[in-house]
MOPAC internal coordinates of N, CA, C and O (Angstrom, degrees):
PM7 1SCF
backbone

  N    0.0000 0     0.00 0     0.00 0    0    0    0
  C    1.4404 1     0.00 0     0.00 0    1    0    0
  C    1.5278 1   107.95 1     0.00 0    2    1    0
  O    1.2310 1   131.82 1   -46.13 1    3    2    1
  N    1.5150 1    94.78 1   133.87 1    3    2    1
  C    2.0383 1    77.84 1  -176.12 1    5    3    2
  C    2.1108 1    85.43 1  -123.10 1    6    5    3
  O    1.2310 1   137.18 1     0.51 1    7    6    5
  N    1.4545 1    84.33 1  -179.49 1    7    6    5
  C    1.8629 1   109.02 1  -170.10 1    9    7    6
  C    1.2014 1   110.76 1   -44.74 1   10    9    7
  O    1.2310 1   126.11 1   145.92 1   11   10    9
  N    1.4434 1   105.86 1   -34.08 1   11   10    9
  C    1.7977 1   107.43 1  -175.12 1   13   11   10
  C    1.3664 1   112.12 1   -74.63 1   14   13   11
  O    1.2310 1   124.37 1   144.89 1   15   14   13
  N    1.4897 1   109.22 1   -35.11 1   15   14   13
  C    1.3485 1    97.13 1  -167.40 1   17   15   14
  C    1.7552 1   109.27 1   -73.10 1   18   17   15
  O    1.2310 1   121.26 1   151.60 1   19   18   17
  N    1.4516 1   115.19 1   -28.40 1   19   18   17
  C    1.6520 1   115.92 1   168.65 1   21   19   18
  C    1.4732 1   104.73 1   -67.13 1   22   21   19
  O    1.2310 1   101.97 1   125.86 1   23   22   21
  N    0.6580 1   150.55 1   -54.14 1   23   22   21
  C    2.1043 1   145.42 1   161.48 1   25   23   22
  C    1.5955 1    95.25 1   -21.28 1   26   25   23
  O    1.2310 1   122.09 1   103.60 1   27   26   25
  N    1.4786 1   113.61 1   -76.40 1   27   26   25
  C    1.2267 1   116.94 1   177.40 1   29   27   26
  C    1.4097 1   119.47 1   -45.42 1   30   29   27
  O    1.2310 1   114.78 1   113.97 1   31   30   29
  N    0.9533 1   127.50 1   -66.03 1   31   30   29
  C    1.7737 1   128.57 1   166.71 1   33   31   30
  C    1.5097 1   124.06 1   -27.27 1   34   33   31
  O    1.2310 1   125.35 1   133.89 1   35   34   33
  N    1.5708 1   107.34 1   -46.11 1   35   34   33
  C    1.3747 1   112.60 1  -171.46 1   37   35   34
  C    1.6699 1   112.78 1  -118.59 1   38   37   35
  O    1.2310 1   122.42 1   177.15 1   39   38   37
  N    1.2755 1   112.97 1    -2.85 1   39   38   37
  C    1.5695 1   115.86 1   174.06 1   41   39   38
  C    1.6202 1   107.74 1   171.12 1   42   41   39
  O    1.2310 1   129.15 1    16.60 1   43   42   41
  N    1.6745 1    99.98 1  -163.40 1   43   42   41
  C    1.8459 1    78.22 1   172.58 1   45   43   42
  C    1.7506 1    96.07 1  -129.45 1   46   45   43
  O    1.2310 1   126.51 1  -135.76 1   47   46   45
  N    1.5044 1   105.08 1    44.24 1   47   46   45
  C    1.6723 1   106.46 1   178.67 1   49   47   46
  C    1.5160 1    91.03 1  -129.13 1   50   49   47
  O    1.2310 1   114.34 1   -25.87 1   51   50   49
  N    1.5144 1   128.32 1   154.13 1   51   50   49
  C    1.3190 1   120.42 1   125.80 1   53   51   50
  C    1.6958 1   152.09 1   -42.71 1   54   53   51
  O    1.2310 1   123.24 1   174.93 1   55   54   53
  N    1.4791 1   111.40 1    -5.07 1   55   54   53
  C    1.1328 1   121.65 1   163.88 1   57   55   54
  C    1.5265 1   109.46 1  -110.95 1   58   57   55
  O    1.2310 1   114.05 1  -167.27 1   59   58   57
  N    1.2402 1   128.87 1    12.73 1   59   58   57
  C    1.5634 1   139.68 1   131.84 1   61   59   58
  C    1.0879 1   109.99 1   -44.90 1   62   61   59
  O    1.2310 1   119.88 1   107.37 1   63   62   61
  N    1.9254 1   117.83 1   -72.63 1   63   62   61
  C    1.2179 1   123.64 1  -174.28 1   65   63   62
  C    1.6599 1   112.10 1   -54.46 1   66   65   63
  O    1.2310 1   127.41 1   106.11 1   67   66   65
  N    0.8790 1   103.35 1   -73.89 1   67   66   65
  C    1.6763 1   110.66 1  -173.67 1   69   67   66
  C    1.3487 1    90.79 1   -48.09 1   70   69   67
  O    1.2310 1   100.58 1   114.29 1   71   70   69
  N    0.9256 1   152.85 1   -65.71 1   71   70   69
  C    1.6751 1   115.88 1  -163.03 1   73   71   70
  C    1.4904 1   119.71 1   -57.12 1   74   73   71
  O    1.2310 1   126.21 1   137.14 1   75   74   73
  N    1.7751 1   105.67 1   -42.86 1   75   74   73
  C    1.6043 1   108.41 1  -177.21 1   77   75   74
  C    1.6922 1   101.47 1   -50.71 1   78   77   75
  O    1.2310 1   130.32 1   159.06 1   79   78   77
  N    1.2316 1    97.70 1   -20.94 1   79   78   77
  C    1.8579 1    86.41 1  -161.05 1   81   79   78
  C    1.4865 1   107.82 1   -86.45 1   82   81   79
  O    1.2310 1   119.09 1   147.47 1   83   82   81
  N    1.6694 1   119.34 1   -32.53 1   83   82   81
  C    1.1057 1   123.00 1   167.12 1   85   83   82
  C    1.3789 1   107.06 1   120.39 1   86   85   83
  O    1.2310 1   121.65 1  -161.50 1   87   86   85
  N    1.9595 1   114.44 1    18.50 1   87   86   85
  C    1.4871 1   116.73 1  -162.78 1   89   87   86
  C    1.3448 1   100.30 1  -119.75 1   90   89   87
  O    1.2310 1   125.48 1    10.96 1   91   90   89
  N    1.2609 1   107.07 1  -169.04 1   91   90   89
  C    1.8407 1   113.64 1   169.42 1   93   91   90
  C    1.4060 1   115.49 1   -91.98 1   94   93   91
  O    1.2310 1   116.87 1   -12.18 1   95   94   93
  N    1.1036 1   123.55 1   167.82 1   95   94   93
  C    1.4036 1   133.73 1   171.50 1   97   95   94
  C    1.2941 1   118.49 1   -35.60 1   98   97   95
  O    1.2310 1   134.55 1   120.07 1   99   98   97
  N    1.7187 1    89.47 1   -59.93 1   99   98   97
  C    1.4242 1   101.47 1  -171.11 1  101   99   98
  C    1.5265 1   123.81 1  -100.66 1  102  101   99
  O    1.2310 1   127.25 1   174.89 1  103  102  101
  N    1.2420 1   103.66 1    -5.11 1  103  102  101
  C    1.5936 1   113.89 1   144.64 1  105  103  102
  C    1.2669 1   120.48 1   -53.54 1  106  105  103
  O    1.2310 1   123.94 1   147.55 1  107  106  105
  N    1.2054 1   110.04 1   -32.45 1  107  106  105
  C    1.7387 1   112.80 1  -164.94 1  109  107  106
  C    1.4614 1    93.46 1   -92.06 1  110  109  107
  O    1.2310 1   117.78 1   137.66 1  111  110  109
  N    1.3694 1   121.84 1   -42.34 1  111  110  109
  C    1.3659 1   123.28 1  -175.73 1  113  111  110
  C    1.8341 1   114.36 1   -50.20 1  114  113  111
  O    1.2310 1   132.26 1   143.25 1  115  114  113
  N    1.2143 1    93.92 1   -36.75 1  115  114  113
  C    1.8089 1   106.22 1  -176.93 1  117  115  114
  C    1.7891 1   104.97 1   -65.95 1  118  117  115
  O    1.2310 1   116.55 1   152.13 1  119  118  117
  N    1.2146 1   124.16 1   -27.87 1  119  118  117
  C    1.1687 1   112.09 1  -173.05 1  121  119  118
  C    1.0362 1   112.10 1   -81.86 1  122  121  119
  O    1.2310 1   122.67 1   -26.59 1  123  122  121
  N    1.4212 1   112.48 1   153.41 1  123  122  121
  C    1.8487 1   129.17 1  -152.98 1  125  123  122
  C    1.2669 1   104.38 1   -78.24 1  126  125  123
  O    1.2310 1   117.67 1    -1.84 1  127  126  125
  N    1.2476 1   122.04 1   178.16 1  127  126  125
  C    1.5266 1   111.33 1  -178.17 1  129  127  126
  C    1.5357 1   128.13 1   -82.71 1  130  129  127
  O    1.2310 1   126.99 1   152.92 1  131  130  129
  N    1.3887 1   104.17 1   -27.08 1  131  130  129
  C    1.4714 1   125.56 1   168.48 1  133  131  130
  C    1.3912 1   105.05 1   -97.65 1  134  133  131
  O    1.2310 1   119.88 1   -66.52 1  135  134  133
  N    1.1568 1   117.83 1   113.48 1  135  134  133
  C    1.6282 1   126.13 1   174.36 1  137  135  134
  C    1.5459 1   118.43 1   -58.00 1  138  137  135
  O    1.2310 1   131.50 1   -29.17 1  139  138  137
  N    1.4215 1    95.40 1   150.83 1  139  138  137
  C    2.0118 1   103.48 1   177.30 1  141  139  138
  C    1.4270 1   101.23 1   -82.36 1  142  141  139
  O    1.2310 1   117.88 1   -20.56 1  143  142  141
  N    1.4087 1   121.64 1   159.44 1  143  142  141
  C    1.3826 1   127.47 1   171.71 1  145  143  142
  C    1.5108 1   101.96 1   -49.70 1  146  145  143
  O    1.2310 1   119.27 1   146.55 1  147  146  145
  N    1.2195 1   118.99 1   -33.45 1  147  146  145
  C    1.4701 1   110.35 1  -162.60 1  149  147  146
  C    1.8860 1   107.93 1   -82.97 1  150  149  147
  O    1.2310 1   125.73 1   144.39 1  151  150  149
  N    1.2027 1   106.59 1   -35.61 1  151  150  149
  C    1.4858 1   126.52 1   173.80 1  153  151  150
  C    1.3600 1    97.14 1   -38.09 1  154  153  151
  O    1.2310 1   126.76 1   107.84 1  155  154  153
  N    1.7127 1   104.61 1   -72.16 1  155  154  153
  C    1.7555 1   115.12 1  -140.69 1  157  155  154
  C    2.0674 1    85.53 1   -85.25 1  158  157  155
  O    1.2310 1   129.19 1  -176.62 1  159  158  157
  N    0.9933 1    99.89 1     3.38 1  159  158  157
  C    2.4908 1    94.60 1   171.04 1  161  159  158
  C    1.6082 1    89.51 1   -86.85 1  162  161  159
  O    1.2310 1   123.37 1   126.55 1  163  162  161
  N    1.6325 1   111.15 1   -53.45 1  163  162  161
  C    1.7286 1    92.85 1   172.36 1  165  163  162
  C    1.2949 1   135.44 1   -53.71 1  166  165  163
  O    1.2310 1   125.06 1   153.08 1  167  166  165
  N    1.3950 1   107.90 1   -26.92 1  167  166  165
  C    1.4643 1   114.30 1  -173.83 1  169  167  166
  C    2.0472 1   118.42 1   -64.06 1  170  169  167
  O    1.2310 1   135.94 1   131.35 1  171  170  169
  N    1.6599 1    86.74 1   -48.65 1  171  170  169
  C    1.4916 1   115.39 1   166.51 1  173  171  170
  C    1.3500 1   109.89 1   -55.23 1  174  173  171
  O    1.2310 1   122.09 1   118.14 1  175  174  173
  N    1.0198 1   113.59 1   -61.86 1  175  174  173
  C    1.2864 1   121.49 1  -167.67 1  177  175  174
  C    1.8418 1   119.83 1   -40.75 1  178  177  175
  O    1.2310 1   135.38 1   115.53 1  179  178  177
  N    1.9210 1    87.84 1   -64.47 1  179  178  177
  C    1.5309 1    98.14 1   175.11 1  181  179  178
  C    1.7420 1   111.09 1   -71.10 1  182  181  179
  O    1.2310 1   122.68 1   157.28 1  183  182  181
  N    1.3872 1   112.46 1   -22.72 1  183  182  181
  C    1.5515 1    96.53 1   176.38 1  185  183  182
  C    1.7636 1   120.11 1   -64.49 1  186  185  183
  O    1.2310 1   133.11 1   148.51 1  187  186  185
  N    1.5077 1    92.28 1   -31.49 1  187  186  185
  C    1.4373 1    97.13 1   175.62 1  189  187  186
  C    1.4771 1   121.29 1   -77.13 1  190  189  187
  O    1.2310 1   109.18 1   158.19 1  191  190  189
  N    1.3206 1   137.88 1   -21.81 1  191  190  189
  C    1.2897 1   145.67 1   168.42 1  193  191  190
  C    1.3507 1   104.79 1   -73.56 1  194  193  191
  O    1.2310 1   115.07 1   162.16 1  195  194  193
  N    1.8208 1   126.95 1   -17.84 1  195  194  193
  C    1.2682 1   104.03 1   179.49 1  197  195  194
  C    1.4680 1   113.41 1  -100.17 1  198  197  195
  O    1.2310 1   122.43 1   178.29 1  199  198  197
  N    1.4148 1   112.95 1    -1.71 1  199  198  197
  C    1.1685 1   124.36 1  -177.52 1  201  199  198
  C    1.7601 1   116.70 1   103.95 1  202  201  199
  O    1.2310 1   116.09 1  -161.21 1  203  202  201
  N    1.3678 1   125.04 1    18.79 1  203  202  201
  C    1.0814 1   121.26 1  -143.59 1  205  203  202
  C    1.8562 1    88.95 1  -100.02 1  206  205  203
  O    1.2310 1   126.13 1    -3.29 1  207  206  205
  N    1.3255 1   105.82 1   176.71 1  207  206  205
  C    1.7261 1   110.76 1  -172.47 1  209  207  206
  C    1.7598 1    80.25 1  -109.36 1  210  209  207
  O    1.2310 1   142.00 1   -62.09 1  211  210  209
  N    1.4068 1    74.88 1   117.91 1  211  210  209
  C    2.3273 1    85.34 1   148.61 1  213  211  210
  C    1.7202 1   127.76 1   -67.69 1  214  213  211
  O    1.2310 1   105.00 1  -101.13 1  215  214  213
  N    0.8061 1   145.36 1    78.87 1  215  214  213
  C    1.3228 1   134.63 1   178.02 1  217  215  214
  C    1.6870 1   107.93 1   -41.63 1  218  217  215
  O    1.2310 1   136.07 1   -50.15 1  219  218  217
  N    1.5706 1    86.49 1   129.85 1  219  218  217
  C    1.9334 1    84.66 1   177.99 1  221  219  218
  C    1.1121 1   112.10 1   -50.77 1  222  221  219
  O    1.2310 1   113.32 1   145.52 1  223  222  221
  N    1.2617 1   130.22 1   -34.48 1  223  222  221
  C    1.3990 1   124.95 1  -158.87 1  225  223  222
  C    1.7779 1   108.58 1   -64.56 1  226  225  223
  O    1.2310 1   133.25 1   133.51 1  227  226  225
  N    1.5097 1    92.00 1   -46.49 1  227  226  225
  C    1.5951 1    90.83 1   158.40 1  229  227  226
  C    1.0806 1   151.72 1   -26.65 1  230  229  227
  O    1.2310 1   126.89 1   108.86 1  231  230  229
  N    1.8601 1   104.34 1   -71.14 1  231  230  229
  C    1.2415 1   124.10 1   147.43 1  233  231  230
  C    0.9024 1   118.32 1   -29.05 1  234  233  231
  O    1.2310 1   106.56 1   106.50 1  235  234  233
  N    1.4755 1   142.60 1   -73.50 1  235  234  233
  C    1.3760 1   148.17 1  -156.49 1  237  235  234
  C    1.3694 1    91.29 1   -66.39 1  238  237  235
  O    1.2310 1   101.70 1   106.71 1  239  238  237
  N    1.5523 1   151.00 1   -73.29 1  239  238  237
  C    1.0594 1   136.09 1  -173.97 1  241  239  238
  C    1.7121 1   115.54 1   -51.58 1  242  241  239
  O    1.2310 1   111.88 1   163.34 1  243  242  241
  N    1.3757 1   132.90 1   -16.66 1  243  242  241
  C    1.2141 1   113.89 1   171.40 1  245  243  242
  C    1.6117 1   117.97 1   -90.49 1  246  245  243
  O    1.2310 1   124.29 1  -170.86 1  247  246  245
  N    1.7576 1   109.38 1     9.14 1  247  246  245
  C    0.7638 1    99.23 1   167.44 1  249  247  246
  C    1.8536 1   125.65 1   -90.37 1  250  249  247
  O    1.2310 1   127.14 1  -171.40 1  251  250  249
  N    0.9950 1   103.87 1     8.60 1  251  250  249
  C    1.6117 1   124.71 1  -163.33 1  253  251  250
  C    1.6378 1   112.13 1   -94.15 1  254  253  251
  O    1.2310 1   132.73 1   149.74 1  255  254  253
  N    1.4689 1    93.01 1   -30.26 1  255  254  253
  C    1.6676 1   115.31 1  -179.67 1  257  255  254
  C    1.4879 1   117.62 1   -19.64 1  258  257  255
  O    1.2310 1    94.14 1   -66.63 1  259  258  257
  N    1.1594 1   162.38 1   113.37 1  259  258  257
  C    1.1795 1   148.29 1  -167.99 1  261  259  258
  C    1.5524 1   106.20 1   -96.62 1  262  261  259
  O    1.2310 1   124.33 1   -38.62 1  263  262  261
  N    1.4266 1   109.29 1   141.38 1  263  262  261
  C    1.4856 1   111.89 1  -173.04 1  265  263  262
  C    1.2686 1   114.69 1  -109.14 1  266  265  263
  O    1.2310 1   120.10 1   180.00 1  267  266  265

């Protein structure tokens, strides 16, 4: 899962993301472009507590995640 696709998920800004996620701007800004396993469980995580739809395509890429 990379940065764009969480922008995409939760708005079409980075301070979309970082709020859905519960971080700062520039917290969010620091993360790499391809997410850590631990990143893209937060990402899931808060999309699912907010009620949001996963696109498979998603899914299938977080399943690829390297640990």
């Amino acid at each position: 899962m990379t940065k764009d696709d969480v922008i995409n998920l939760f708005g079409e800004e980075h301070q979309d993301a970082a709020k859905a996620l519960g971080i700062g701007k520039s917290a969010f800004s620091q993360w790499p472009h391809n997410l850590t396993r631990r990143q893209v469980v937060h990402v899931v995580g808060s999309a699912v507590m907010m009620g949001k739809t996963i696109p498979e395509t998603l899914l299938f890429k977080c399943k690829t995640v390297r640990r």
